[in-house]
LUMBAZA-121037 format. One record per residue (C-alpha): residue number from 1; residue in one letter; chain; x, y negated, z. Coordinates in steps of 0.25 Angstrom, whole numbers, plus 5000, padded with zeros to 4 digits. Layout:
<rs>
resi: NUM, resn: a, chain: A, X: X, Y: Y, Z: Z
...
</rs>
This chain:
<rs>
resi: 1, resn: x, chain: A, X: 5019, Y: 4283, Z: 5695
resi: 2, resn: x, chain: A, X: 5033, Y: 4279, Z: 5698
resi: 3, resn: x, chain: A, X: 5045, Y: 4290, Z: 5696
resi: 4, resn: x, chain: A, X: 5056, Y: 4294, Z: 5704
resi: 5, resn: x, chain: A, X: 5069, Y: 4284, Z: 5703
resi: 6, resn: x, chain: A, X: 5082, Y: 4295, Z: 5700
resi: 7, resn: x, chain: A, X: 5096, Y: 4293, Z: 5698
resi: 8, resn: x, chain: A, X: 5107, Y: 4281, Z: 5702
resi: 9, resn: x, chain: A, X: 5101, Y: 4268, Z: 5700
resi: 10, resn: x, chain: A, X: 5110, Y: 4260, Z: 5690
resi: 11, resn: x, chain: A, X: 5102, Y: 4248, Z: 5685
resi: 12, resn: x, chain: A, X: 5092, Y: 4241, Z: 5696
resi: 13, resn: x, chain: A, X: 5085, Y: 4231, Z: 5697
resi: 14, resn: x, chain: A, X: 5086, Y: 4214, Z: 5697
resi: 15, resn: x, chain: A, X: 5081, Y: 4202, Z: 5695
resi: 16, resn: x, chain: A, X: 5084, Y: 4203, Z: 5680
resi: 17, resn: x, chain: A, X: 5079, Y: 4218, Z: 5679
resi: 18, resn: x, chain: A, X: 5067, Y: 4221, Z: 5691
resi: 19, resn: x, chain: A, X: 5062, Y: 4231, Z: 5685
resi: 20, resn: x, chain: A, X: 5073, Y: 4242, Z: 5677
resi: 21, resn: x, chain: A, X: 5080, Y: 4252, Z: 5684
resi: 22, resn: x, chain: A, X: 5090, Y: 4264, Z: 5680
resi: 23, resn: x, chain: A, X: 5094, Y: 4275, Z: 5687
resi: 24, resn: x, chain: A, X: 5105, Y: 4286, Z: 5683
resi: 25, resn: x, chain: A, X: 5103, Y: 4302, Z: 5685
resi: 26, resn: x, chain: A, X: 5112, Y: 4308, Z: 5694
resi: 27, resn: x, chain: A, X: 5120, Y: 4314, Z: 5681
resi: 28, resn: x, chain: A, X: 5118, Y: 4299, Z: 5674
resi: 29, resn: x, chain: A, X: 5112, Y: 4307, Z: 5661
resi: 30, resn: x, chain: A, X: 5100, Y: 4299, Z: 5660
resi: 31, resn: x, chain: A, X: 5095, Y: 4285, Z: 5667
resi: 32, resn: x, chain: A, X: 5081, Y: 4282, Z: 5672
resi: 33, resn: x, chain: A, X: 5075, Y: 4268, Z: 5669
resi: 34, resn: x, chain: A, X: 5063, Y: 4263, Z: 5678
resi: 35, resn: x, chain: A, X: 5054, Y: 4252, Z: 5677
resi: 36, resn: x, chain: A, X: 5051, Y: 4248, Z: 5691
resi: 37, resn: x, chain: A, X: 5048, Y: 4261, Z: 5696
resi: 38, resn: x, chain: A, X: 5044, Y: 4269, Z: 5684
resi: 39, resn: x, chain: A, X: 5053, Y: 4277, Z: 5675
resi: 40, resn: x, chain: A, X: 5054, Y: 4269, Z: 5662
resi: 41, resn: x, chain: A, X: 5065, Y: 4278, Z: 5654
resi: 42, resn: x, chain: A, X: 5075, Y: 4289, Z: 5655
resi: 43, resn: x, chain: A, X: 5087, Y: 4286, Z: 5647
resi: 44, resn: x, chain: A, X: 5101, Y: 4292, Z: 5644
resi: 45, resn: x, chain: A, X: 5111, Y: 4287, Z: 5650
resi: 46, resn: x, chain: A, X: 5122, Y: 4291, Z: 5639
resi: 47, resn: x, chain: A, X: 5126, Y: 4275, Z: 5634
resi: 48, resn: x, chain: A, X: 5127, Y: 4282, Z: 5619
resi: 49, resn: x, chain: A, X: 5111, Y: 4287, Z: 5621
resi: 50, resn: x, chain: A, X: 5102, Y: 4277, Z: 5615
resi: 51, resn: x, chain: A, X: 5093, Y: 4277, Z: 5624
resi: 52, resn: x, chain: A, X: 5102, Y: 4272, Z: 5635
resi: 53, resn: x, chain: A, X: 5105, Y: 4260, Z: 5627
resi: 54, resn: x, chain: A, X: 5091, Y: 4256, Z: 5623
resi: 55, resn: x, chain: A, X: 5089, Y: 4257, Z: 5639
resi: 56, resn: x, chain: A, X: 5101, Y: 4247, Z: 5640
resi: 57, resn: x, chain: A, X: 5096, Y: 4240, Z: 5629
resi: 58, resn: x, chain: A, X: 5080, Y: 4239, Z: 5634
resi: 59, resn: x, chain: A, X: 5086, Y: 4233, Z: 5649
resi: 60, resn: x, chain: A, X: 5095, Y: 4222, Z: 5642
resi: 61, resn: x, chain: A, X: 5084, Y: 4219, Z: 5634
resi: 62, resn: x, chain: A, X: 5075, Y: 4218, Z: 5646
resi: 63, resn: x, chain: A, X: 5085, Y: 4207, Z: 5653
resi: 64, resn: x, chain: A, X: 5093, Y: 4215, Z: 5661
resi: 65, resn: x, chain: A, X: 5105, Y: 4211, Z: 5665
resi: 66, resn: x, chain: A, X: 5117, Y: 4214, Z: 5656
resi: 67, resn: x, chain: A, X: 5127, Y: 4214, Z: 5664
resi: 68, resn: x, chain: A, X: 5119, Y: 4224, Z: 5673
resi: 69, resn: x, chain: A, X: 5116, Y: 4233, Z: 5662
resi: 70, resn: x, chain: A, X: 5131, Y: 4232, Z: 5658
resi: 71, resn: x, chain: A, X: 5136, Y: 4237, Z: 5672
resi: 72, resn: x, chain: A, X: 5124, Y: 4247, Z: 5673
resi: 73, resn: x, chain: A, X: 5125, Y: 4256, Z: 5660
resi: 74, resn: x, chain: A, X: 5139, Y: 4251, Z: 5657
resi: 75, resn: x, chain: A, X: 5137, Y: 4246, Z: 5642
resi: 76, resn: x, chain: A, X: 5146, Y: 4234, Z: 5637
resi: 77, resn: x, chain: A, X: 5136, Y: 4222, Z: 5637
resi: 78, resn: x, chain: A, X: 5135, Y: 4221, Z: 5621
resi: 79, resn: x, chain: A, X: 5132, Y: 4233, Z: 5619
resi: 80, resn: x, chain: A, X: 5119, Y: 4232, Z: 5627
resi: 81, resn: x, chain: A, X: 5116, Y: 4220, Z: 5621
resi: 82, resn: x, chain: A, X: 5118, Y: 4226, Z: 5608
resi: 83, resn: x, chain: A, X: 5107, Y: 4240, Z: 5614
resi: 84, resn: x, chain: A, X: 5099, Y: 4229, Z: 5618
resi: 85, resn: x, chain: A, X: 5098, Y: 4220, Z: 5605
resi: 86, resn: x, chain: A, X: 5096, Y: 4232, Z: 5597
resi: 87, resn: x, chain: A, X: 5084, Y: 4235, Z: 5605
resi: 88, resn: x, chain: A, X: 5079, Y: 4222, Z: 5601
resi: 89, resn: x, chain: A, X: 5080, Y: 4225, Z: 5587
resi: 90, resn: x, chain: A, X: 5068, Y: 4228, Z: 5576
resi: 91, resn: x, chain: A, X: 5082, Y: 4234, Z: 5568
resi: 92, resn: x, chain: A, X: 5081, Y: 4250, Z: 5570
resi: 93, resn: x, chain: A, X: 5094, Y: 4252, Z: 5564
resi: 94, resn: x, chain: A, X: 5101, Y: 4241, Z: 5574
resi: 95, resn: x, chain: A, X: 5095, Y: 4248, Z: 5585
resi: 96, resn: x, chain: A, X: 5100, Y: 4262, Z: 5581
resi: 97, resn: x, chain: A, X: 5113, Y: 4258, Z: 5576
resi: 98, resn: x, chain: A, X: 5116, Y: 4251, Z: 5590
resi: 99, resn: x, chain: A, X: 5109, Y: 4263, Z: 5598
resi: 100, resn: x, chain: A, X: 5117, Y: 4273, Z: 5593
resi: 101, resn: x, chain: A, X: 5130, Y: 4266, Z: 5597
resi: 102, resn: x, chain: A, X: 5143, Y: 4273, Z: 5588
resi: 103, resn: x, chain: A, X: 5135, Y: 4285, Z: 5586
resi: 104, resn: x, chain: A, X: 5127, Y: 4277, Z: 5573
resi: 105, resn: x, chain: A, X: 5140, Y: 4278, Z: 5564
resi: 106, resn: x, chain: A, X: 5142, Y: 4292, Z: 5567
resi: 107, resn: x, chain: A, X: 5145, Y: 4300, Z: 5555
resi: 108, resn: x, chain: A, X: 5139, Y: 4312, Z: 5562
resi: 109, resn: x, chain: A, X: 5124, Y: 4309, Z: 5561
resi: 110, resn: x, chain: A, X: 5113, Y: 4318, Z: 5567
resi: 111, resn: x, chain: A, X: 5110, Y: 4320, Z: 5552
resi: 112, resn: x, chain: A, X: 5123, Y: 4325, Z: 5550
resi: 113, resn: x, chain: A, X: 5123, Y: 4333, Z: 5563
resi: 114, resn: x, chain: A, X: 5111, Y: 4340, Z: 5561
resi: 115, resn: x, chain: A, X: 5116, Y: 4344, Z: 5548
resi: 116, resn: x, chain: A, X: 5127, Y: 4352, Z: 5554
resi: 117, resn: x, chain: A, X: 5121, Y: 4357, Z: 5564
resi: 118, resn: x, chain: A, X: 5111, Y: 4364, Z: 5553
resi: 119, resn: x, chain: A, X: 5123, Y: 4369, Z: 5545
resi: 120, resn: x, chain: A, X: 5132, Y: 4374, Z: 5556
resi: 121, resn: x, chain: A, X: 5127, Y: 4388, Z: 5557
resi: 122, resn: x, chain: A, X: 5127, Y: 4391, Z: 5543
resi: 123, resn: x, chain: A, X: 5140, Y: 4386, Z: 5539
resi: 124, resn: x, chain: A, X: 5146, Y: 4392, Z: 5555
resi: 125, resn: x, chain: A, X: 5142, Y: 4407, Z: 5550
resi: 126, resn: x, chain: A, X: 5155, Y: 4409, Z: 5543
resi: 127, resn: x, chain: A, X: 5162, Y: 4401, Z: 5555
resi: 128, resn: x, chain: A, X: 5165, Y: 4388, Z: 5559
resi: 129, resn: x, chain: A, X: 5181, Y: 4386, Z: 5551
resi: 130, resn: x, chain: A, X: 5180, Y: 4374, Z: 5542
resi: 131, resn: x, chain: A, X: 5163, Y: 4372, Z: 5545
resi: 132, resn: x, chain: A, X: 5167, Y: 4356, Z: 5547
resi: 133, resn: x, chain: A, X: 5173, Y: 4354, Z: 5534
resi: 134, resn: x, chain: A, X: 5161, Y: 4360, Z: 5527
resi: 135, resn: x, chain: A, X: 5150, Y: 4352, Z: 5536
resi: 136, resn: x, chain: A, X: 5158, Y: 4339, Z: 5533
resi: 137, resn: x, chain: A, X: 5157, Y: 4343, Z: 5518
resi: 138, resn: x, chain: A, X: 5140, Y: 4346, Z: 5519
resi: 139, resn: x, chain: A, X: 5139, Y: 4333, Z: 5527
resi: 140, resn: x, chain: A, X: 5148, Y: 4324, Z: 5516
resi: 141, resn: x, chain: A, X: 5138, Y: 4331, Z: 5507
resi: 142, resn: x, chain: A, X: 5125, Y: 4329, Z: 5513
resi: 143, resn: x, chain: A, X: 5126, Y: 4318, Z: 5520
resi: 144, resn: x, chain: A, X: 5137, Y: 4310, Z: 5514
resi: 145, resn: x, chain: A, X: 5146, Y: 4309, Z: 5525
resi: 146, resn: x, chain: A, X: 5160, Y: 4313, Z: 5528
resi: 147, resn: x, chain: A, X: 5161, Y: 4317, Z: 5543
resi: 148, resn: x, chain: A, X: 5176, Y: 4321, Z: 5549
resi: 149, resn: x, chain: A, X: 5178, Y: 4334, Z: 5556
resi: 150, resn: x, chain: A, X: 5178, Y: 4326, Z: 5570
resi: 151, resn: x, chain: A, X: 5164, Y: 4320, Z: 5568
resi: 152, resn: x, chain: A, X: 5159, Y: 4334, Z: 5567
resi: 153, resn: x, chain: A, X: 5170, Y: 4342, Z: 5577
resi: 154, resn: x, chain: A, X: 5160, Y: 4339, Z: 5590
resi: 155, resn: x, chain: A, X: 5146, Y: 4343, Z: 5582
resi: 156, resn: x, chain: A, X: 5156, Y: 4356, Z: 5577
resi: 157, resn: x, chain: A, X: 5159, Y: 4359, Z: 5591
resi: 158, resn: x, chain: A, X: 5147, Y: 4358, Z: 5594
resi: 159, resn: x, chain: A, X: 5140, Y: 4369, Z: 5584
resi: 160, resn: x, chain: A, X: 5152, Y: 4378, Z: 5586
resi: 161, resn: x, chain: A, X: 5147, Y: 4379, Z: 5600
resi: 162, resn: x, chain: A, X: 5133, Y: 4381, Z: 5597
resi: 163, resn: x, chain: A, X: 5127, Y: 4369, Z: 5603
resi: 164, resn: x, chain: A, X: 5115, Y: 4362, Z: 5594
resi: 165, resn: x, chain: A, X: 5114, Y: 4374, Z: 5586
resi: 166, resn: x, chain: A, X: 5099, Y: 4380, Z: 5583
resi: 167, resn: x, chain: A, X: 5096, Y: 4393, Z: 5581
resi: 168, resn: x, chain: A, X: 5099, Y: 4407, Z: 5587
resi: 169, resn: x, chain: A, X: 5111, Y: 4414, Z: 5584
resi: 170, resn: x, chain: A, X: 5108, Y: 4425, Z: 5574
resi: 171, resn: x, chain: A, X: 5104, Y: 4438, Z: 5578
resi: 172, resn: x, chain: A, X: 5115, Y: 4449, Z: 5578
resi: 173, resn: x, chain: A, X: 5127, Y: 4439, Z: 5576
resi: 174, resn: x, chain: A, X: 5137, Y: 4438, Z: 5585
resi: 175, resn: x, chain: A, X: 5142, Y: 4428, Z: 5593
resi: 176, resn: x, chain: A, X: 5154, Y: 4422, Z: 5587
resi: 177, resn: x, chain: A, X: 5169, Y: 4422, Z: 5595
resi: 178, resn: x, chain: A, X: 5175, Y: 4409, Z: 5590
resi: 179, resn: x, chain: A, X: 5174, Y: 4396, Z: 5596
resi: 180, resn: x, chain: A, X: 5164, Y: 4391, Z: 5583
resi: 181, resn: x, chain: A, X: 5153, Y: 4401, Z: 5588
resi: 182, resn: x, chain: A, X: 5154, Y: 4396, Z: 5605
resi: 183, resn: x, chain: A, X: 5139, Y: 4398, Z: 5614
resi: 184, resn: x, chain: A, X: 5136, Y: 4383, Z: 5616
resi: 185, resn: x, chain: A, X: 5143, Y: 4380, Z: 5628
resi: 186, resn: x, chain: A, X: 5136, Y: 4378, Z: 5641
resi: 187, resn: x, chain: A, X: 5138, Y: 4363, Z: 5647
resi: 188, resn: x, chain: A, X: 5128, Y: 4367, Z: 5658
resi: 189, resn: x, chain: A, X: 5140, Y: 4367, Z: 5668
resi: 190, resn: x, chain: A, X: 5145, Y: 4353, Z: 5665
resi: 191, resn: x, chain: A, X: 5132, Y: 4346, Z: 5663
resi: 192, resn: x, chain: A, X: 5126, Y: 4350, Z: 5676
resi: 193, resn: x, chain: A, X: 5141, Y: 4346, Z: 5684
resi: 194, resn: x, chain: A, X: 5140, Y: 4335, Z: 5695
resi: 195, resn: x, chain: A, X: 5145, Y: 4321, Z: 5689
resi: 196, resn: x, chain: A, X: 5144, Y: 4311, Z: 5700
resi: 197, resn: x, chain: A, X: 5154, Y: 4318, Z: 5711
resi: 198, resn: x, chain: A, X: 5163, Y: 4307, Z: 5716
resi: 199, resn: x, chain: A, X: 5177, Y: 4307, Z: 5717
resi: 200, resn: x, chain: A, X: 5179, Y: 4322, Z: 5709
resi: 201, resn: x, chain: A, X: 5178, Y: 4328, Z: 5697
resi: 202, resn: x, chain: A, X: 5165, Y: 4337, Z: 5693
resi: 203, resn: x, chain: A, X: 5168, Y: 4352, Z: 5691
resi: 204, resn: x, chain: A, X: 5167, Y: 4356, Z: 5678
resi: 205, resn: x, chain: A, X: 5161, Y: 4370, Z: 5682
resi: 206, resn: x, chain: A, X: 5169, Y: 4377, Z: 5675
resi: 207, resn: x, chain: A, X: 5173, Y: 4388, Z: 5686
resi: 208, resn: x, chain: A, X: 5157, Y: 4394, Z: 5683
resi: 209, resn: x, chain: A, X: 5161, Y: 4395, Z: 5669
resi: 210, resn: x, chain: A, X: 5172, Y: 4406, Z: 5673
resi: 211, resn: x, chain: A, X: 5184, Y: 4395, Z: 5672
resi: 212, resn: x, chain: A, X: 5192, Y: 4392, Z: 5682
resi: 213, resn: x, chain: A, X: 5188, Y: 4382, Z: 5692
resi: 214, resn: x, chain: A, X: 5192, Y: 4367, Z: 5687
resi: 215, resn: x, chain: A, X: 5189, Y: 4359, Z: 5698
resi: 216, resn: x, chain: A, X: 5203, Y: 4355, Z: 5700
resi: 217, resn: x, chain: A, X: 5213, Y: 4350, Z: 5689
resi: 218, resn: x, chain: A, X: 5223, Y: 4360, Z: 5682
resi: 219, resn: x, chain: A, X: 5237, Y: 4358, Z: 5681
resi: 220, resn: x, chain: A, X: 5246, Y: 4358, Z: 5670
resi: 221, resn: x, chain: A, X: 5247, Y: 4368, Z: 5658
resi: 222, resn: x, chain: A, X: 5235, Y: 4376, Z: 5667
resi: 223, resn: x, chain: A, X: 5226, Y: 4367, Z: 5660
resi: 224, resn: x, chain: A, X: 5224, Y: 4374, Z: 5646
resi: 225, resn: x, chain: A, X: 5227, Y: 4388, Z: 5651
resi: 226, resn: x, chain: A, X: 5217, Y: 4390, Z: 5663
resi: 227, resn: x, chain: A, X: 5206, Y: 4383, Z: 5656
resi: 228, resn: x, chain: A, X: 5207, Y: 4390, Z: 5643
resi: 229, resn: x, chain: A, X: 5211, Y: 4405, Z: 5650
resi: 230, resn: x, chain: A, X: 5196, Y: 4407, Z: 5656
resi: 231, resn: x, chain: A, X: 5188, Y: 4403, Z: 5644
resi: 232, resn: x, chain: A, X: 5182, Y: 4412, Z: 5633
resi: 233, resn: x, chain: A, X: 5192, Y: 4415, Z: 5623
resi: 234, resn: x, chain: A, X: 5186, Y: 4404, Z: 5611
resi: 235, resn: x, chain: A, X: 5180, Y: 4392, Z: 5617
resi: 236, resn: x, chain: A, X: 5175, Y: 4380, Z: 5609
resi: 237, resn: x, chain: A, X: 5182, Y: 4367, Z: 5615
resi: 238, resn: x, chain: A, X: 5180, Y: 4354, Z: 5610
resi: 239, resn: x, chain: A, X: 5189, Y: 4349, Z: 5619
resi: 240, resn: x, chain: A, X: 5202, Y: 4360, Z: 5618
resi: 241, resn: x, chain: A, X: 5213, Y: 4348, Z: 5613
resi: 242, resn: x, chain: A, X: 5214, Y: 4342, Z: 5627
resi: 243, resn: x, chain: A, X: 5221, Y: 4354, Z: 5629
resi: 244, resn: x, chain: A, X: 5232, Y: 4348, Z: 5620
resi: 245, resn: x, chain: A, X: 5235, Y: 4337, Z: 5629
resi: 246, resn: x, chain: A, X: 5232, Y: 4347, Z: 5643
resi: 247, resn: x, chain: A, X: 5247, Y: 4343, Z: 5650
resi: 248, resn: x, chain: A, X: 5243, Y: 4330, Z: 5650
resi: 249, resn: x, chain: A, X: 5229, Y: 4330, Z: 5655
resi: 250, resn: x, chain: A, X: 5233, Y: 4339, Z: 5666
resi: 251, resn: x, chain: A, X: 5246, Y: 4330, Z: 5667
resi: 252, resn: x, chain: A, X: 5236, Y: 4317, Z: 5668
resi: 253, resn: x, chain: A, X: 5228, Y: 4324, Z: 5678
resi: 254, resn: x, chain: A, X: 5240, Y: 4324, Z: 5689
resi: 255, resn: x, chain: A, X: 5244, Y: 4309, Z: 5689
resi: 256, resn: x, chain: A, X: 5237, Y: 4307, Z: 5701
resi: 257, resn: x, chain: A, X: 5238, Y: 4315, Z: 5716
resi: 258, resn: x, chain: A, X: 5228, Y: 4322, Z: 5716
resi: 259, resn: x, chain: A, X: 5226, Y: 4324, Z: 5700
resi: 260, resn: x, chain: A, X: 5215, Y: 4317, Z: 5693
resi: 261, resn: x, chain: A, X: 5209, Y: 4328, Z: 5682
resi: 262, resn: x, chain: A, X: 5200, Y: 4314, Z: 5678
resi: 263, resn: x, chain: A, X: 5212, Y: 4310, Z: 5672
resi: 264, resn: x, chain: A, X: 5214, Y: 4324, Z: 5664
resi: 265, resn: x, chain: A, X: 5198, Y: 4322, Z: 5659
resi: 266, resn: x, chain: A, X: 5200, Y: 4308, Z: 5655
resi: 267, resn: x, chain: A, X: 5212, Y: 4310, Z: 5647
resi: 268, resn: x, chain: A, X: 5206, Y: 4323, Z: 5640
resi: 269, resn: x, chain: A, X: 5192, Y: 4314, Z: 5636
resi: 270, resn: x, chain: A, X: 5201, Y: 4302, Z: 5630
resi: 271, resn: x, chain: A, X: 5209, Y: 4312, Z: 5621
resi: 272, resn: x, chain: A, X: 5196, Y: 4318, Z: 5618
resi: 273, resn: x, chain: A, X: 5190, Y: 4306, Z: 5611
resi: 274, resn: x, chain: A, X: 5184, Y: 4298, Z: 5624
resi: 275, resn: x, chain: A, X: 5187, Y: 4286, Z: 5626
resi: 276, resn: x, chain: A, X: 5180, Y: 4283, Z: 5638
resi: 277, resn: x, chain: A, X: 5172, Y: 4291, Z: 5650
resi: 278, resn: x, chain: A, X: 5157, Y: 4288, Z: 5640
resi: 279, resn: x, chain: A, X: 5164, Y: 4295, Z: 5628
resi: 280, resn: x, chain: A, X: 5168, Y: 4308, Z: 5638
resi: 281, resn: x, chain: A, X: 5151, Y: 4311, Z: 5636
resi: 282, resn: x, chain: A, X: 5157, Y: 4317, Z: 5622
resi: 283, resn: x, chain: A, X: 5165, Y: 4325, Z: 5628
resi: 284, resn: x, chain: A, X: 5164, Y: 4342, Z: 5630
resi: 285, resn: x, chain: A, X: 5165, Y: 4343, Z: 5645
resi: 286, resn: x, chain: A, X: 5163, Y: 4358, Z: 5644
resi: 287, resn: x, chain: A, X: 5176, Y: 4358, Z: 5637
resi: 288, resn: x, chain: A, X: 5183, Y: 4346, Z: 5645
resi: 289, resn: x, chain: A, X: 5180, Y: 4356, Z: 5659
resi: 290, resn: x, chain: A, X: 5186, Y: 4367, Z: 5652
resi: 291, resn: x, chain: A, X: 5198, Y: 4360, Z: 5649
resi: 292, resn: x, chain: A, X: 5201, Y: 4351, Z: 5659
resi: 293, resn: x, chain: A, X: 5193, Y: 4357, Z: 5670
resi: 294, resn: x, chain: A, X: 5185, Y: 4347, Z: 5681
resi: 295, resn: x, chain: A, X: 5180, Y: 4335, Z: 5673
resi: 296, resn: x, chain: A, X: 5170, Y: 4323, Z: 5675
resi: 297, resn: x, chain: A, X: 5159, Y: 4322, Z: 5663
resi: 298, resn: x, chain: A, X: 5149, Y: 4312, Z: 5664
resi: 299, resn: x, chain: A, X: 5154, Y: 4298, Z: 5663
resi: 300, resn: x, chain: A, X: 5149, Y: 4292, Z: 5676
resi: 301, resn: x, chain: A, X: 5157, Y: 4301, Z: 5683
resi: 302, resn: x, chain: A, X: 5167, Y: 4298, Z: 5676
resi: 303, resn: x, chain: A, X: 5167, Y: 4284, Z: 5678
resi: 304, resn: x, chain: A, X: 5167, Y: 4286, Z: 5693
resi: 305, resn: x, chain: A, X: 5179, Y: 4294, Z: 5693
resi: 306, resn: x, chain: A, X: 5187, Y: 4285, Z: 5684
resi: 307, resn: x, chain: A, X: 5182, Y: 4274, Z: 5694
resi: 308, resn: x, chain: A, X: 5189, Y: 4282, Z: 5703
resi: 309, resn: x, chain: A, X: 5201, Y: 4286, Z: 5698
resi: 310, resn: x, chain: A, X: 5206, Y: 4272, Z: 5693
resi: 311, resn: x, chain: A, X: 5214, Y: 4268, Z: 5702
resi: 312, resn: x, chain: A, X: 5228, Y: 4262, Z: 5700
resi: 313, resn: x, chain: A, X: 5234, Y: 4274, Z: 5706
resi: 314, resn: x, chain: A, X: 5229, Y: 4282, Z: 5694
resi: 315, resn: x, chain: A, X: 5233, Y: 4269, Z: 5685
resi: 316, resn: x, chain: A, X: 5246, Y: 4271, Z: 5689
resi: 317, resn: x, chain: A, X: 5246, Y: 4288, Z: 5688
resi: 318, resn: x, chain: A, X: 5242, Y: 4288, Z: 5673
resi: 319, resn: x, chain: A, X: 5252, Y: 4276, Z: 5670
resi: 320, resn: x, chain: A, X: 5264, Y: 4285, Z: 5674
resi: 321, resn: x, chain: A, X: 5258, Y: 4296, Z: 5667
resi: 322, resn: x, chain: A, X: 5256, Y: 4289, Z: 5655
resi: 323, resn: x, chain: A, X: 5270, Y: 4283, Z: 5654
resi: 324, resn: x, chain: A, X: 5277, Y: 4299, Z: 5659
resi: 325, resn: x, chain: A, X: 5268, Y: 4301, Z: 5644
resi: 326, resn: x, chain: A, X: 5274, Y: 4292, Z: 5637
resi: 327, resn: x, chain: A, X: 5289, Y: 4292, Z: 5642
resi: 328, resn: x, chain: A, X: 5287, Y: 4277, Z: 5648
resi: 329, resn: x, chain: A, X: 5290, Y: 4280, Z: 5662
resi: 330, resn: x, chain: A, X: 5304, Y: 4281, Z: 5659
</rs>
């Protein structure tokens, strides 16, 4: 039985490939790989997802064209080689070392991870003030490793928020005020948004969360101060430094008649640690809307925007913005 093709095709067929084709989902969160006409595999479509780069790797190794699969999953040609000719390998270790990319090195190892995640609650009881000095001391202990406050800051965040944690509250205590004992927030709203609207920005739907509507850019020091008066009174952010640097984010936003907030969101994700649009996937887009109102998330979208607005005229815009930074347009 044959199944419905679904999604954008992004690889078809030639005269090297007859029989491999793969479609994107709408929201490009997976790709659908056929073999003729029947469904062959389901993949990611995240390049740092092991599977997505075995399935690079198996349609290279088939004598697809590389060039093609260059243009089609937008992978630097060495690299699928290198996917590819791990594949090919009898070494285990090669295979995993290459699969997991940067990730292999890591320090924070899922060993490591679950071991904090085990000893949050108990040693969080008497609160959460100097808990990462006292896991780094377990970890150096048990594991023999020496991790910096940074490499744990996101999985922190991330137990102070209540998210991967097991277990029901206990009965009769009560629900704790500071930022270290947040509900897990609810993404819901950001993850079901429309990523694909030509020519705009996605809403950020934060008018149904009781904030006020952010559909438009905000303007000088309104930035901090509307955003921060309607939200509860402690609010994890992992994201709150931008607000250091918010004159300039709204100042960049203006270069151009009418004001491009892209530029404001761009800006933010680089001083934030991302050095590109794939790196913004790291980024908590619950707290980028709160604080820079619409945003675009995924990368695909992204990409069409920044297609979009580079042009020479914006070229020219952040050149004399730049230089009235740094005094050179004296």
């Amino acid at each position: 039985m044959t199944s419905v093709l679904a999604g954008q095709l992004i690889l078809g067929t030639d005269k090297r490939n007859p029989l491999f084709t793969v479609y994107a989902e709408e929201d490009e969160e997976q790709l659908h790989v056929y073999y003729g006409l029947e469904l062959l595999e389901v993949v990611s479509a995240d390049r740092n997802d092991p599977n997505f780069k075995m399935l690079v790797g198996r349609l290279y190794n088939c004598g697809l064209n590389l060039v093609v699969l260059q243009r089609t999953f937008e992978v630097d040609p060495r690299t699928i080689q290198r996917w590819a000719e791990a594949l090919r390998s009898r070494d285990a270790h090669l295979m995993l070392r290459v699969l997991a990319g940067r990730r292999w090195a890591r320090k924070l190892t899922p060993e490591i991870e679950a071991y904090v995640r085990v000893r949050w609650p108990e040693l969080s009881r008497t609160g959460t003030y100097g808990i990462g000095q006292r896991l780094r001391q377990e970890i150096q202990s048990v594991f023999k490793v020496k991790i910096s406050q940074e490499t744990l800051r996101p999985l922190m965040g991330k137990l102070r928020r209540g998210e991967g944690l097991s277990g029901e509250r206990p009965s009769g205590q009560e629900v704790e005020t500071t930022a270290g004992g947040l509900p897990k927030s609810n993404q819901s709203g950001l993850d079901g948004q429309e990523v694909s609207s030509p020519g705009r920005e996605t809403p950020c739907g934060c008018a149904s969360e009781g904030l006020p509507e952010c559909s438009e850019p905000l303007s000088g020091a309104a930035l901090p101060a509307l955003r921060l008066e309607a939200l509860p009174q402690t609010h994890w952010c992992d994201h709150a430094g931008v607000l250091v640097f918010a004159p300039r984010l709204v100042a960049i936003a203006q270069v151009l008649d009418p004001p491009e907030a892209l530029f404001k969101q761009w800006l933010a994700s680089l001083l934030l640690g991302a050095l590109n649009i794939e790196q913004t996937k790291f980024l908590n887009w619950e707290d980028m809307s709160r604080l820079l109102g619409s945003v675009v998330r995924f990368p695909h979208p992204q990409r069409q925007e920044l297609e979009r607005v580079a042009t020479e005229r914006s070229f020219q815009a952040l050149a004399r913005f730049n230089a009235r930074q740094i005094g050179a347009d004296t």
